[in-house]
Backbone bond lengths (Angstrom), bond angles and torsions (degrees), N, CA, C in turn:
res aa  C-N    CA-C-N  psi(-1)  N-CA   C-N-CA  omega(-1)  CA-C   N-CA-C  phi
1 X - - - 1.465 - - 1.527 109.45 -
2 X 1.382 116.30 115.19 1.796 121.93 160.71 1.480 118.60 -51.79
3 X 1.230 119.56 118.36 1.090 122.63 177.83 1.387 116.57 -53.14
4 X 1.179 167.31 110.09 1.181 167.50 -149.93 2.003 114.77 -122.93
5 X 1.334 102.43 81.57 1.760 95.20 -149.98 1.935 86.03 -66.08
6 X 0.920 126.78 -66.74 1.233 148.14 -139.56 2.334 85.84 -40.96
7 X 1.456 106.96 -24.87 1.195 128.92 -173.16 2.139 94.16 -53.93
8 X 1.163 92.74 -74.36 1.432 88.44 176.09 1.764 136.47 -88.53
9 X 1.463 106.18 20.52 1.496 121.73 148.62 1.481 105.75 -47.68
10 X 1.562 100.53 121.59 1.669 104.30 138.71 1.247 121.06 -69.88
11 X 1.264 112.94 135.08 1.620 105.90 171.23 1.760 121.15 -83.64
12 X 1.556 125.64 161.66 1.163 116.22 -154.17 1.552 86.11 -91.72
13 X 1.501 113.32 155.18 1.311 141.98 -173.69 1.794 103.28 38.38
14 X 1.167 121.90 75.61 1.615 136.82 -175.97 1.617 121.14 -132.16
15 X 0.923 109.37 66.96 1.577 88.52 -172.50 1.220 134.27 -49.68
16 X 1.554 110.55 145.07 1.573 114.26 -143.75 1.925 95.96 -121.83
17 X 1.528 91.84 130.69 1.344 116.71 -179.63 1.332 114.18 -109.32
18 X 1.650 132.38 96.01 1.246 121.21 -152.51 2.076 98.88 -86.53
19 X 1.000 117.12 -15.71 1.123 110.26 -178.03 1.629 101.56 -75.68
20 X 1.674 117.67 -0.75 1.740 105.71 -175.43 1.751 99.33 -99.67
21 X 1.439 120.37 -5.72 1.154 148.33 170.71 1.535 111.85 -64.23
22 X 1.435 120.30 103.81 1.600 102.78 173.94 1.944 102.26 -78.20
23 X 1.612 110.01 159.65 0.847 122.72 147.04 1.557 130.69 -114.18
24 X 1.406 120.10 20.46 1.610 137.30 158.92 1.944 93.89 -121.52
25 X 1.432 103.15 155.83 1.505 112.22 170.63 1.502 83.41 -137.13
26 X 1.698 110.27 -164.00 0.872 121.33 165.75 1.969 110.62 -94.43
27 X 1.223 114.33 139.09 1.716 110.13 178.28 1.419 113.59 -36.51
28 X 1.378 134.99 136.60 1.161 160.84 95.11 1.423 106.54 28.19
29 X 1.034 111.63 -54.38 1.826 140.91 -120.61 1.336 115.17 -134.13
30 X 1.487 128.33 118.56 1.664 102.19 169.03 1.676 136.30 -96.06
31 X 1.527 78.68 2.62 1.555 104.07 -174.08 1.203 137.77 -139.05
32 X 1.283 151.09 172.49 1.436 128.71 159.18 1.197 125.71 -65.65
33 X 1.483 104.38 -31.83 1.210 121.73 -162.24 1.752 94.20 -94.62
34 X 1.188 106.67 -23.89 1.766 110.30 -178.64 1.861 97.18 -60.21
35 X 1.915 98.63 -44.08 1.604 93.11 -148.75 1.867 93.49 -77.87
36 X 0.993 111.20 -6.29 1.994 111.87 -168.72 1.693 89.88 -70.63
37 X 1.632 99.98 -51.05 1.543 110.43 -155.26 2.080 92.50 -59.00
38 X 1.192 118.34 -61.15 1.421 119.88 171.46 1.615 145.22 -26.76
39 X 1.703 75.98 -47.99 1.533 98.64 -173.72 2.062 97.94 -87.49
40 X 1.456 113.50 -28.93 1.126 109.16 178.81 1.768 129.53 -69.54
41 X 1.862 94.48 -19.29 1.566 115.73 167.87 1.703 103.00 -64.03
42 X 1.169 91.53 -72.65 1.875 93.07 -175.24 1.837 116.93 -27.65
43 X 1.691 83.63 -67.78 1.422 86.63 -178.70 1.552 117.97 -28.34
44 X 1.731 98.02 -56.20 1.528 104.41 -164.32 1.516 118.09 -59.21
45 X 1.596 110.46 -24.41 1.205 129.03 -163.72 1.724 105.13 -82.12
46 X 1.497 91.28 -46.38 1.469 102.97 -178.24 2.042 105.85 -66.64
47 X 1.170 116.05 -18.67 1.721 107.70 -176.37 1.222 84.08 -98.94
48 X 1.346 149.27 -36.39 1.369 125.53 172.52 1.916 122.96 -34.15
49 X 1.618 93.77 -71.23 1.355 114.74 160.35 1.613 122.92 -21.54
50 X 1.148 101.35 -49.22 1.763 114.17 -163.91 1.304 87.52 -80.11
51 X 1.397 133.19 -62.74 1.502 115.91 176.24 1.468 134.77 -24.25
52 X 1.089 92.83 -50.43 1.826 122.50 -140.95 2.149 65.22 -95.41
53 X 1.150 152.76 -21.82 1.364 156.62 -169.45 1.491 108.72 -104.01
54 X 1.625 132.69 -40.12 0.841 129.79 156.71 1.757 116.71 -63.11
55 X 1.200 115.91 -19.92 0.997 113.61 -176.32 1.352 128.04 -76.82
56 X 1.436 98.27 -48.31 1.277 103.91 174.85 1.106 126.66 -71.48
57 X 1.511 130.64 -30.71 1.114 143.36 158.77 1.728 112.11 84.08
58 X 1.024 110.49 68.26 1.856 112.44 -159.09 1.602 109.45 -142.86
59 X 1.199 106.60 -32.89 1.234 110.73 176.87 1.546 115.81 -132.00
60 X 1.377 108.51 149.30 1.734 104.41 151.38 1.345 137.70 -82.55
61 X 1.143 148.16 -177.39 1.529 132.37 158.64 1.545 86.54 -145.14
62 X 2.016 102.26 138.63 1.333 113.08 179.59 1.531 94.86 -116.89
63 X 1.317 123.42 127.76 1.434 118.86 160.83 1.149 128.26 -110.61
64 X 1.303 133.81 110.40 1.549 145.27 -161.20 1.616 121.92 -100.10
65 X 1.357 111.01 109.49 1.765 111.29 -163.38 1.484 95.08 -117.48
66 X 1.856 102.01 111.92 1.259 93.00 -178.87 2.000 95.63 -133.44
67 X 1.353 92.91 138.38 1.694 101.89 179.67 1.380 140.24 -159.13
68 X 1.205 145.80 164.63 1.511 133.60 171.23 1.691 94.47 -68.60
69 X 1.720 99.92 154.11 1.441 117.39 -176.87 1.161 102.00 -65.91
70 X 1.650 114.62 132.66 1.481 140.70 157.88 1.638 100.54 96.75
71 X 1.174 124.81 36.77 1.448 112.27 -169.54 1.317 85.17 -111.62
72 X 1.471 132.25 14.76 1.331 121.77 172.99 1.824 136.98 93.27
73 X 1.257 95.60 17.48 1.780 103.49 177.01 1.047 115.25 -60.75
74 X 1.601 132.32 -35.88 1.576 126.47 -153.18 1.580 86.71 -92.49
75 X 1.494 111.27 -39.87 2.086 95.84 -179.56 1.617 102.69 -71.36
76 X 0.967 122.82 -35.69 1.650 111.78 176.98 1.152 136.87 -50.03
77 X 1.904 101.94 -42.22 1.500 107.72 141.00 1.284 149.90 -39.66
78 X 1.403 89.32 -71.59 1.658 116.87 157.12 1.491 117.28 -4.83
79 X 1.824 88.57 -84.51 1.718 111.70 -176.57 1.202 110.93 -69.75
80 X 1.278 126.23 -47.79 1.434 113.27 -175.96 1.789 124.68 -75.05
81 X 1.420 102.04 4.26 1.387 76.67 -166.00 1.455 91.31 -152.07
82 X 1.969 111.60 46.19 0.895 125.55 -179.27 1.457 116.25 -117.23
83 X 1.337 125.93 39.20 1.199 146.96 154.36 1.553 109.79 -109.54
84 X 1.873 117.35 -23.08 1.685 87.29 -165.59 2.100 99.58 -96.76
85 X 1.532 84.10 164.61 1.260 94.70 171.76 1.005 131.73 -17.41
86 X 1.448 150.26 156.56 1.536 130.28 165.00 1.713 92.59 -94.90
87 X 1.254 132.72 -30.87 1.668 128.91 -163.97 1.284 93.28 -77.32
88 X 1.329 144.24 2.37 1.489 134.66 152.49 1.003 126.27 -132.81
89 X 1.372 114.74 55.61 1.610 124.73 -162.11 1.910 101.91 -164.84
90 X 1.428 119.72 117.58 1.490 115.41 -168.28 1.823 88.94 -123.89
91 X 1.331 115.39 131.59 1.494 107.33 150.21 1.196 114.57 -132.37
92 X 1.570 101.15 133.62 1.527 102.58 167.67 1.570 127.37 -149.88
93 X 1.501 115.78 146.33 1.178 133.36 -150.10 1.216 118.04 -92.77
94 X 1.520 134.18 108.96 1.485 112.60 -179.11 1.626 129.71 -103.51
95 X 0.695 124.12 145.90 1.986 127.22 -157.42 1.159 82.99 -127.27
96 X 1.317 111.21 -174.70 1.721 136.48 -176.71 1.407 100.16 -32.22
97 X 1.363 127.50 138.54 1.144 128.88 167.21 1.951 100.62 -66.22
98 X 1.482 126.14 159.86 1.002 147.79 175.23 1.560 124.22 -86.26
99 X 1.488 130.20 174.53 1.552 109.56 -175.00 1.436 108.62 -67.30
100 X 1.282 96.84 -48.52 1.523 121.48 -171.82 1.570 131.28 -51.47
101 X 1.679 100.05 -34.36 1.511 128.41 158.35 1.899 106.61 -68.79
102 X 1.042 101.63 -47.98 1.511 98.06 176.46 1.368 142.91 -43.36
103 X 1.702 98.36 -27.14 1.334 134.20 178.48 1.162 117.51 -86.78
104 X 1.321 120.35 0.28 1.475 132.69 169.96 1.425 105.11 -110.73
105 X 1.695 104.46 174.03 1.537 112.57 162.55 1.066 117.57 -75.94
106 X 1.525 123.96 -179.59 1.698 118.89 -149.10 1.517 101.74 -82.92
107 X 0.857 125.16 -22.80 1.409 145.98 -158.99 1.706 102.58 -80.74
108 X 1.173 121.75 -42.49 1.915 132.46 -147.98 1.017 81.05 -67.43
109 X 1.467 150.76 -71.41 1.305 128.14 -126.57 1.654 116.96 -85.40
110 X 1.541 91.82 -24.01 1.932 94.36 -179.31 1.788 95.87 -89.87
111 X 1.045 129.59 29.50 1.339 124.48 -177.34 1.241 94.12 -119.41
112 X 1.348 117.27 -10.76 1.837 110.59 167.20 1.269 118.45 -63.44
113 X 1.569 100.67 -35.49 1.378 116.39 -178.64 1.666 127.99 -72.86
114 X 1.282 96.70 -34.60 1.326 100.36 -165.70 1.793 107.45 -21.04
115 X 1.482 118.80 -176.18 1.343 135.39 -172.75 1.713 101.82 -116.23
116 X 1.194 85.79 148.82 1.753 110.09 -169.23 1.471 96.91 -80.30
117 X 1.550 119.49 170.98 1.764 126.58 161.68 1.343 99.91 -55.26
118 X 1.160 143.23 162.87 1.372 148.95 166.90 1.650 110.71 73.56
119 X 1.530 110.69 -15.38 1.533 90.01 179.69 1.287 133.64 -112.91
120 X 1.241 138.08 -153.65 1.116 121.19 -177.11 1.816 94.01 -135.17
121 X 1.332 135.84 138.25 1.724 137.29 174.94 1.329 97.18 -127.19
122 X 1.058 109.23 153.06 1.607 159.11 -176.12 1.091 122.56 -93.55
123 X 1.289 148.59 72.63 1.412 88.46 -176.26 2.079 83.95 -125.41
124 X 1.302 121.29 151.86 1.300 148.18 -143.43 1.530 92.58 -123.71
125 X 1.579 115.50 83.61 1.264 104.50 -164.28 1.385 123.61 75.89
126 X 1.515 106.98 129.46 1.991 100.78 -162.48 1.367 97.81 -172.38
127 X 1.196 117.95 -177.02 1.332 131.89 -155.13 1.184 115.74 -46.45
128 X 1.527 113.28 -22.02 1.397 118.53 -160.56 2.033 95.51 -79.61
129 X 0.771 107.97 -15.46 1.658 127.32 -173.59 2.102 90.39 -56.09
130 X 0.971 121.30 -11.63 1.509 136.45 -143.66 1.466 84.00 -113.16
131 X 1.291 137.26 -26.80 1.776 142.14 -165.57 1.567 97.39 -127.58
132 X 1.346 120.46 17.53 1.803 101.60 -165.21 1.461 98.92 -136.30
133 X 1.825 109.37 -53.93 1.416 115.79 -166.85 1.441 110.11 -108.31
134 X 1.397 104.14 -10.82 1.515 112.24 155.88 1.281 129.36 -64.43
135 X 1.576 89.63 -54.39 1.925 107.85 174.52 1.355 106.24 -52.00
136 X 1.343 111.61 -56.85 2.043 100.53 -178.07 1.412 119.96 -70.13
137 X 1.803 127.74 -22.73 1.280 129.12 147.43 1.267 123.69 -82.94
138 X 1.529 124.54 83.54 1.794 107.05 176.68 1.518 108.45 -77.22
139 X 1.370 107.14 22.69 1.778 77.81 164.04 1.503 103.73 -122.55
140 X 1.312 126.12 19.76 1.626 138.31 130.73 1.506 83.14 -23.12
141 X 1.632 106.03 -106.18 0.943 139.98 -135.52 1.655 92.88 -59.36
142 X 1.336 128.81 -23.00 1.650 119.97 -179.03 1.596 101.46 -77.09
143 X 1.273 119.71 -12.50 1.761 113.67 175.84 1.489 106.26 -119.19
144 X 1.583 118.39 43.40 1.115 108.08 160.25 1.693 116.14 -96.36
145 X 1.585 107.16 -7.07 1.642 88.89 173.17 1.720 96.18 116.75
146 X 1.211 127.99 -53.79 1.489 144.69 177.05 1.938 102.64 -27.68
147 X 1.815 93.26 145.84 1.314 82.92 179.25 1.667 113.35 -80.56
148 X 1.119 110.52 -167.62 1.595 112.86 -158.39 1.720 89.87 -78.77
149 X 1.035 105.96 -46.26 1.964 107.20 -169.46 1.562 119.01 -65.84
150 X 1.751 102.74 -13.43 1.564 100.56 144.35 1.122 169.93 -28.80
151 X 1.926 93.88 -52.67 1.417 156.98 -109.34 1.723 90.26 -112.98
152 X 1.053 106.48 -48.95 1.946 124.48 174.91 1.472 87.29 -13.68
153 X 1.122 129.20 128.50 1.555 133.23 145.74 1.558 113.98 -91.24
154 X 1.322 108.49 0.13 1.285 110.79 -174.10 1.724 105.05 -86.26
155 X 1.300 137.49 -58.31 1.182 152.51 112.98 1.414 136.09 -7.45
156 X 1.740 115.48 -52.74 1.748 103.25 -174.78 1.384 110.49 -88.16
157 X 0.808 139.92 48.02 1.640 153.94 -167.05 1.516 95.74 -132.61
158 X 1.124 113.89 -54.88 1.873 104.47 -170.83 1.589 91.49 -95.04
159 X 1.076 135.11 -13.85 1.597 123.97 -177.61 1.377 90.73 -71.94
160 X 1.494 126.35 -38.84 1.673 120.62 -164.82 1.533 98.19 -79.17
161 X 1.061 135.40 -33.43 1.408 139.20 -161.30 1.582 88.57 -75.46
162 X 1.541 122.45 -54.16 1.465 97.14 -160.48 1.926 99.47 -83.02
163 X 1.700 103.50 -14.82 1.437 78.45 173.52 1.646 127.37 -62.15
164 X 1.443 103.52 -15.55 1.645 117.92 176.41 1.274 118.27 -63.77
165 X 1.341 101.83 -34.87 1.803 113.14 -163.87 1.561 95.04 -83.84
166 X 1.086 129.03 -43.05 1.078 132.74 161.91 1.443 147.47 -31.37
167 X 1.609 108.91 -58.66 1.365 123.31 144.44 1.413 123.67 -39.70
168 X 1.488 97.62 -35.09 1.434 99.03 -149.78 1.978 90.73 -92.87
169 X 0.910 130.92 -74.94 1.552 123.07 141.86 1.502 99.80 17.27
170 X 1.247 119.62 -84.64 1.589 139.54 -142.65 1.794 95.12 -57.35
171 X 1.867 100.25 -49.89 1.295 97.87 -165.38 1.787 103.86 -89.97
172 X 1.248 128.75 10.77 1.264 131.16 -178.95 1.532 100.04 -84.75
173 X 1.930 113.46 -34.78 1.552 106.87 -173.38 1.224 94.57 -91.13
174 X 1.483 145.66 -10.80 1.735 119.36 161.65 1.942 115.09 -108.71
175 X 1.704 98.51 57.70 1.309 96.42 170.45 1.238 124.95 88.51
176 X 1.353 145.08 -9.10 1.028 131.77 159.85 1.448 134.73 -121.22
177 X 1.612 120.49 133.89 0.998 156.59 -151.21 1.185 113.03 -93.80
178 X 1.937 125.99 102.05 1.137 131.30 -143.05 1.446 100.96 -137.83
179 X 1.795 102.60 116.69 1.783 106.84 -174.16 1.360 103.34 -122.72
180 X 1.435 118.65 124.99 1.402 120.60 -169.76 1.642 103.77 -103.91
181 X 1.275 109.30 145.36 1.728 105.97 -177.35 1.705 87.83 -135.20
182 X 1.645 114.15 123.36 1.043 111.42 125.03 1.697 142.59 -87.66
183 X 1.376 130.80 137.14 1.667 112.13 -177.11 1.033 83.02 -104.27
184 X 1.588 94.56 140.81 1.890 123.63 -178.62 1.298 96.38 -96.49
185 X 1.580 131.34 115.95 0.879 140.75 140.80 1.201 141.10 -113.92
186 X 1.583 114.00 129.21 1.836 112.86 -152.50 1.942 100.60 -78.96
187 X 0.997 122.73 167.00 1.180 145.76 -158.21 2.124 83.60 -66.72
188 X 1.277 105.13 -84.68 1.368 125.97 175.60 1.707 96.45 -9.08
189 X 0.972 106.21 -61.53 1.801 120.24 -153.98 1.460 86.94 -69.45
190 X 1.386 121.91 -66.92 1.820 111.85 175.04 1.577 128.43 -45.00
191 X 1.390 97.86 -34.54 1.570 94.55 171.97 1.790 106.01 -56.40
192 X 1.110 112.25 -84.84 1.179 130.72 179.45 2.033 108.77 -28.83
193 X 1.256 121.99 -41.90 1.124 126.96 167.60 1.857 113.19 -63.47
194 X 1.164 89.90 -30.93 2.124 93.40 -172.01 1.593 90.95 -77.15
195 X 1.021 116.54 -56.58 2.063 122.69 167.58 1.403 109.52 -17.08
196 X 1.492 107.84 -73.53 1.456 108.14 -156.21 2.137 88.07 -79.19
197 X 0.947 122.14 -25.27 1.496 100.64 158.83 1.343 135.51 -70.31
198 X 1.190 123.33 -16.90 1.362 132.35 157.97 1.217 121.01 -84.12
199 X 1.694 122.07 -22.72 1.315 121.26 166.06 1.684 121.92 -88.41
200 X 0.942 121.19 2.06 1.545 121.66 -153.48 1.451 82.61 -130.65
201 X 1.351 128.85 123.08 1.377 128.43 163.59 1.271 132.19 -44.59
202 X 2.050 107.94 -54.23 1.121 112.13 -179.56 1.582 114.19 -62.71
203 X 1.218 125.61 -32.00 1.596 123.06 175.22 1.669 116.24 -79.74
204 X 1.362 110.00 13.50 1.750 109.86 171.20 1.348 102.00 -49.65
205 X 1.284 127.51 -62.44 1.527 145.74 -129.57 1.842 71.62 -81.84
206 X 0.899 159.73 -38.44 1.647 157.17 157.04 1.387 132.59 -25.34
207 X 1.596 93.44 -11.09 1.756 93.18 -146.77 1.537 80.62 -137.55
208 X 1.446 114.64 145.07 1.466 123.86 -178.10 1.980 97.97 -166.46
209 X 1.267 94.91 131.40 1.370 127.65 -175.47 1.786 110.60 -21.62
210 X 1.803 90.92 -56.84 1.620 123.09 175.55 1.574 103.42 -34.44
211 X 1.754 103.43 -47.71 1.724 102.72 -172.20 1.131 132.00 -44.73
212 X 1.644 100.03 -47.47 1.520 122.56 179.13 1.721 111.80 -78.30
213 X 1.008 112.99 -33.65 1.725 121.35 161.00 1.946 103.22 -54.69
214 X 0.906 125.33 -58.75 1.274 132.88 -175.04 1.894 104.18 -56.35
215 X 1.410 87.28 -44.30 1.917 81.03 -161.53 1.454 100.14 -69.48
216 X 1.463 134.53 -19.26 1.138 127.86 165.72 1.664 131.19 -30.39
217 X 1.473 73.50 -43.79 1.754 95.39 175.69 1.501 121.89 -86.08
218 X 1.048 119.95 28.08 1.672 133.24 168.86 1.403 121.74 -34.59
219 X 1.294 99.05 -78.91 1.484 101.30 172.56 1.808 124.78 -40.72
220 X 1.305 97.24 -60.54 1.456 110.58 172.54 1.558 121.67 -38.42
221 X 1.515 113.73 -40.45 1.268 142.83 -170.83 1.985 104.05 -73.38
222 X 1.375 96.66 -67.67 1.939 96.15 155.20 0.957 108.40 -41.19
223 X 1.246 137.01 -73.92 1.532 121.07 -160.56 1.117 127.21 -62.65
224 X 1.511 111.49 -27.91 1.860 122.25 174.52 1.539 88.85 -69.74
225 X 1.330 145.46 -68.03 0.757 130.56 -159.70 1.333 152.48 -78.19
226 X 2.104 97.53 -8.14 1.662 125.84 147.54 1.263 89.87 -52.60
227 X 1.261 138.74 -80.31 1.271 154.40 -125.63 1.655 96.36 -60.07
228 X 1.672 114.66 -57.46 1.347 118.04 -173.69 1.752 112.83 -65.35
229 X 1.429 104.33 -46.64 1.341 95.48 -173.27 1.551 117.74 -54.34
230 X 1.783 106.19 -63.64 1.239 105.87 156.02 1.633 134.43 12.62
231 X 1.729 113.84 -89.68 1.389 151.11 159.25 1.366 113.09 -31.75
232 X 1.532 104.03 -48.31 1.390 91.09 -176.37 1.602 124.40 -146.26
233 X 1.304 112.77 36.31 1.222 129.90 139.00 1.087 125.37 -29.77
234 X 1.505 138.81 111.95 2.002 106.80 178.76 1.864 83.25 -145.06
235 X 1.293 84.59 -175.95 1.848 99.49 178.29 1.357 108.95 -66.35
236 X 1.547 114.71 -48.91 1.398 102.27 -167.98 1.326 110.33 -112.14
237 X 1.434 125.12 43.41 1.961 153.36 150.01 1.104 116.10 -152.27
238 X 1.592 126.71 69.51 1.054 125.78 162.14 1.530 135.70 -50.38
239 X 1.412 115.57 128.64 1.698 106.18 177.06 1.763 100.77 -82.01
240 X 0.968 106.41 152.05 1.821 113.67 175.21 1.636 107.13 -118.86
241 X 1.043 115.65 111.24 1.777 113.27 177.05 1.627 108.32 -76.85
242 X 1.363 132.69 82.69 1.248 136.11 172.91 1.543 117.41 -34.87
243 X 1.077 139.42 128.77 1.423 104.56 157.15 2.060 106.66 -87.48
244 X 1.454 105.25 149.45 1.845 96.86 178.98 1.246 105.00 -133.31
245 X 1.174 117.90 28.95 1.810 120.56 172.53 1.750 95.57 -60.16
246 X 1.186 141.82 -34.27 1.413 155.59 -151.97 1.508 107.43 -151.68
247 X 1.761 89.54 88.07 1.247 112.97 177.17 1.877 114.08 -21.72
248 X 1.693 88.17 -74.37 1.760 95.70 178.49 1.185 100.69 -20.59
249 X 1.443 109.94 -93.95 1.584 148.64 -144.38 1.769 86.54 -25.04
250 X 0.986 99.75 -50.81 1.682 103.24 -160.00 1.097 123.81 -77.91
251 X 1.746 110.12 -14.08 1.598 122.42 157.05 0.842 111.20 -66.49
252 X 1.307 131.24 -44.89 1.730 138.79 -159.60 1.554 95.77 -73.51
253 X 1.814 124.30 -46.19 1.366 132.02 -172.68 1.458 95.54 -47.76
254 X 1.118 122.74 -78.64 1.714 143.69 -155.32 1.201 118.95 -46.42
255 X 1.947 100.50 -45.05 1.544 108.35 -164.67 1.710 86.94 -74.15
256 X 1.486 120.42 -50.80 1.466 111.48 -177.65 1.690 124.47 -40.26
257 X 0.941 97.98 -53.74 1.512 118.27 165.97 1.539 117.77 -48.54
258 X 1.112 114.38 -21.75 1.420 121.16 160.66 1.653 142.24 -88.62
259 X 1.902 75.47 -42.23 1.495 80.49 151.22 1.596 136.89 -80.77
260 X 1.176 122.69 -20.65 1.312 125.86 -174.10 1.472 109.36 -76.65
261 X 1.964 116.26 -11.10 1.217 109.93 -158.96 1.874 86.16 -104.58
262 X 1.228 122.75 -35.67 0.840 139.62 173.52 2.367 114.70 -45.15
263 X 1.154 98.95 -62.88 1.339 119.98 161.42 1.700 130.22 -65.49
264 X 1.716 99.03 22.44 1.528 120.57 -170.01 1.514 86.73 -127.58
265 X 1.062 120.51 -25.84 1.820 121.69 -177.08 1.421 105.87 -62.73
266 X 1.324 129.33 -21.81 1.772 107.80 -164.05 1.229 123.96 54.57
267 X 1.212 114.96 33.27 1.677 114.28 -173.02 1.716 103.22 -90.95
268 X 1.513 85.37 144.89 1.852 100.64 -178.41 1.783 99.64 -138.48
269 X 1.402 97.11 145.41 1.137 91.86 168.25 1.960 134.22 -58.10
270 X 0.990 130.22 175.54 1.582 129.95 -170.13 1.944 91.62 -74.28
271 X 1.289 98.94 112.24 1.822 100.92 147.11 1.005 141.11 -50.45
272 X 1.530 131.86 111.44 1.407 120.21 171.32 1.339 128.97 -80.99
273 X 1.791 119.34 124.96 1.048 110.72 -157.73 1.811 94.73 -85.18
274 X 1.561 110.34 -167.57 1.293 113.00 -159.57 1.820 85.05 -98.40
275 X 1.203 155.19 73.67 1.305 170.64 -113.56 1.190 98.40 155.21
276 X 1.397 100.61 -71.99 1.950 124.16 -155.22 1.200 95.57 -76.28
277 X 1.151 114.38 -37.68 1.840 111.92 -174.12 1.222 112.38 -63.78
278 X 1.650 114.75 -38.18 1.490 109.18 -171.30 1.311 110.58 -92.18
279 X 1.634 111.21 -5.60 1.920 105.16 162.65 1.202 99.36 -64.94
280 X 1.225 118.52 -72.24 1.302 119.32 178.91 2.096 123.74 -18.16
281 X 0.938 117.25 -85.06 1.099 128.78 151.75 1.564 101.48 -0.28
282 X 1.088 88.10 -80.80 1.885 104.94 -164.42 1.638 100.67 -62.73
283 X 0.784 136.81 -40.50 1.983 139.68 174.90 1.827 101.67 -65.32
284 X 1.553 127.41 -35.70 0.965 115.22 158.17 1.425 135.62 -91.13
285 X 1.441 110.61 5.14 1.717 93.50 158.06 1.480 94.34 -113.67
286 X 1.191 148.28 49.61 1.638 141.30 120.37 1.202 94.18 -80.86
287 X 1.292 152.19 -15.87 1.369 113.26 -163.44 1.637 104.82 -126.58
288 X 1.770 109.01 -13.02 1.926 108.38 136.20 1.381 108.08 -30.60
289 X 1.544 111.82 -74.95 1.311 130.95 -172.69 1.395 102.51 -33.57
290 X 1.204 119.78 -56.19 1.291 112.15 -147.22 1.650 107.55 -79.02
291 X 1.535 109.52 -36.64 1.395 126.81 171.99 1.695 116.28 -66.02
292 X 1.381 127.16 -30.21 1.659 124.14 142.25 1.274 105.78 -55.87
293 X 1.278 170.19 -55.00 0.880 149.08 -63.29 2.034 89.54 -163.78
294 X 0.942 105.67 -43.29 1.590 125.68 169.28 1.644 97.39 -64.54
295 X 1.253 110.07 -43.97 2.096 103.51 -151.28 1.572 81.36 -99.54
């Protein structure tokens, strides 16, 4: 089966029904050994890319992994993006905002992060966390500090959405290239995933009380998160609805999805003009020289 990314694009201004969303497809893949051999092309293809991206130095790429617990972000990372460089490659994870983060707008603290020209960022959970886990806790949002006339839940939900669309706009006209992945994972599939972490020793350290407190909130969690994709879907930040019932499947989805967005850049390496050529030139016969000159 051809991966078909454009298949799991949200479209911009669409309202999004995650139950019309599969989270199983049919495999990618016919094998294990099919999906190693697959996933090992990408990779290779994808650290090619990052070179030939560090090199040129022209653009950024932001990649955004946002999901219910255990649907698989940290292996998606992991695998897919365990061929490129680490000196052009940043990931980072955000948890509870901090005091100090608090004191800013919602936005400041993952803007530390953003990604340089040439690189590629991560980030594993991100601002959008500000429209999702806020929205199902409003009393997050009652101890963020904000004045009371803020506070409207009726209103600060689309003020944050277009402040999102916005940023994201802002950083599309100075260069960087922003692919959002949610992994769809059905309720069923998490149960069964929290199991083999409570049953399997090595995956204890996986499993925390909070999880099962959280999954309570399911429903709530769909709707924040129709709600976000919805809003802020656009042409140039697409949301991608993963399906992650099947771990693989959804590596193979993502890394494709990266590459195809990646292989839309036109990137070439830096030209040498006829200047550079003749430094060049000239730095290698001193050091002919220098290598006769040794023997």
């Amino acid at each position: 089966m051809k991966i078909k990314t454009k298949e799991f694009r949200v479209p911009q201004d669409e309202k999004v029904e995650l139950k019309k969303w599969p989270t199983l497809i049919d495999p990618v893949y016919r094998s294990k050994a099919h999906y190693h051999k697959l996933l090992e092309a990408q990779v290779n293809e994808l650290s090619e890319l990052q070179h030939l991206h560090y090199a040129s130095n022209r653009y950024a790429v932001l990649l955004i992994f946002q999901a219910m617990d255990a649907a698989g972000k940290d292996g998606a990372i992991r695998h897919v993006m365990s061929g490129v460089n680490p000196q052009g490659c940043q990931v980072f994870s955000f948890k509870h905002p901090s005091a100090t983060e608090l004191e800013h707008d919602f936005l400041w603290r993952t803007s530390q992060c953003l990604p340089e020209r040439g690189r590629i960022g991560i980030f594993n959970r991100s601002y959008y966390e500000e429209v999702l886990i806020v929205r199902v806790h409003p009393e997050i949002l009652r101890s963020q500090g904000l004045p009371d006339k803020l506070l409207d839940e009726k209103t600060i939900w689309q003020d944050r959405y277009r402040s999102i669309v916005d940023l994201e706009n802002h950083l599309y006209r100075n260069g960087t290239r922003i692919i959002k992945f949610f992994l769809h994972l059905s309720r069923e599939e998490q149960r069964k995933r929290f199991l083999d972490r409570i049953d399997e020793p090595e995956k204890n350290w996986k499993f925390s009380v909070a999880d099962i407190e959280e999954r309570k909130f399911w429903k709530q969690y769909m709707q924040a998160y129709e709600a976000c994709l919805g809003a802020t879907s656009t042409r140039i930040a697409p949301w991608y609805v993963v399906p992650a019932d099947n771990k693989k499947n959804a590596r193979l989805i993502v890394s494709r999805i990266i590459l195809d967005t990646f292989n839309t850049l036109k990137m070439h390496y830096p030209e040498t003009n006829e200047a550079r050529r003749q430094e060049l030139l000239s730095i290698r016969e001193q050091l002919t020289k220098e290598g006769a000159d040794d023997n």
